[in-house]
C-alpha positions as CSV (number, residue, x, y, z in Angstrom):
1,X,77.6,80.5,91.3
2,X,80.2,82.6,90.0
3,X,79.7,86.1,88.6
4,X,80.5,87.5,85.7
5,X,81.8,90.7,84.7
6,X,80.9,90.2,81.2
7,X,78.7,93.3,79.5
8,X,79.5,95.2,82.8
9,X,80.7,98.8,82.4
10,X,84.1,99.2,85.4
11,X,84.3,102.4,87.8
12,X,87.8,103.7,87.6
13,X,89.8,106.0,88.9
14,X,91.9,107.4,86.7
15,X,95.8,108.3,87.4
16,X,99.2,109.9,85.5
17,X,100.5,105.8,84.9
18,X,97.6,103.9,85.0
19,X,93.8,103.5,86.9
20,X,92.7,101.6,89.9
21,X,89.0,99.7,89.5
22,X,86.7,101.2,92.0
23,X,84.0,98.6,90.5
24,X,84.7,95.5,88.4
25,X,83.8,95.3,85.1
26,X,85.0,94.5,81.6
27,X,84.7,97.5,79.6
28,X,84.5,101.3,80.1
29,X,82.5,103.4,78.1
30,X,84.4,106.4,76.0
31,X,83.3,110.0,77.2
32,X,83.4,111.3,73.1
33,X,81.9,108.5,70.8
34,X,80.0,106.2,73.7
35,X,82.1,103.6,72.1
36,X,82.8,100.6,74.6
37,X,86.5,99.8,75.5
38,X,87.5,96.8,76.6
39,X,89.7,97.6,80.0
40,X,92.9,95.5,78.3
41,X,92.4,97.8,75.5
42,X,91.9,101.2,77.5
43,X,95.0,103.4,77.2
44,X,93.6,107.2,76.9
45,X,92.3,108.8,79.2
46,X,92.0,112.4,81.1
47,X,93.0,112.5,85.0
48,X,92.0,116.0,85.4
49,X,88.0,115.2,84.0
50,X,88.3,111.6,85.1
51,X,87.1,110.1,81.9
52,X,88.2,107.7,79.0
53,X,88.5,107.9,75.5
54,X,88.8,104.9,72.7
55,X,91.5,106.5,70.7
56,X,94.1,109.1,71.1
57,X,91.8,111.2,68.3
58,X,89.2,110.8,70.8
59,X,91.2,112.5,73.6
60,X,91.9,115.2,71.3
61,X,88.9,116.3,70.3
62,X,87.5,116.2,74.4
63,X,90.5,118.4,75.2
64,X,90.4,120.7,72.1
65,X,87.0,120.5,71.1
66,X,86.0,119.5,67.7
């Protein structure tokens, strides 16, 4: 049987250009709002805290506060 990585939050690692999957999944979950992100759709996130965000508003307000 073949398994699935469907409802599965990903591990990454997060780097300046991109992220490496530690452990497969389909979605990561945003460190502001709890909002799942599909990993085709992820493309904010911090390197120094290691964590994603779902929008570049997002980003902002882990960075600056709200």
């Amino acid at each position: 049987m073949l398994m699935s990585n469907t409802a599965r939050a990903a591990r990454l690692h997060y780097m300046a250009n991109g992220f490496r999957v530690l452990a497969p999944g389909d979605h990561v979950v945003c460190a502001v709002s709890g909002e799942r992100i599909p990993l085709d759709a992820l493309r904010y996130w911090s390197v120094e805290r290691q964590e994603p965000y779902a929008s570049a508003e997002r980003a902002a307000e882990a960075i600056h506060g709200k």
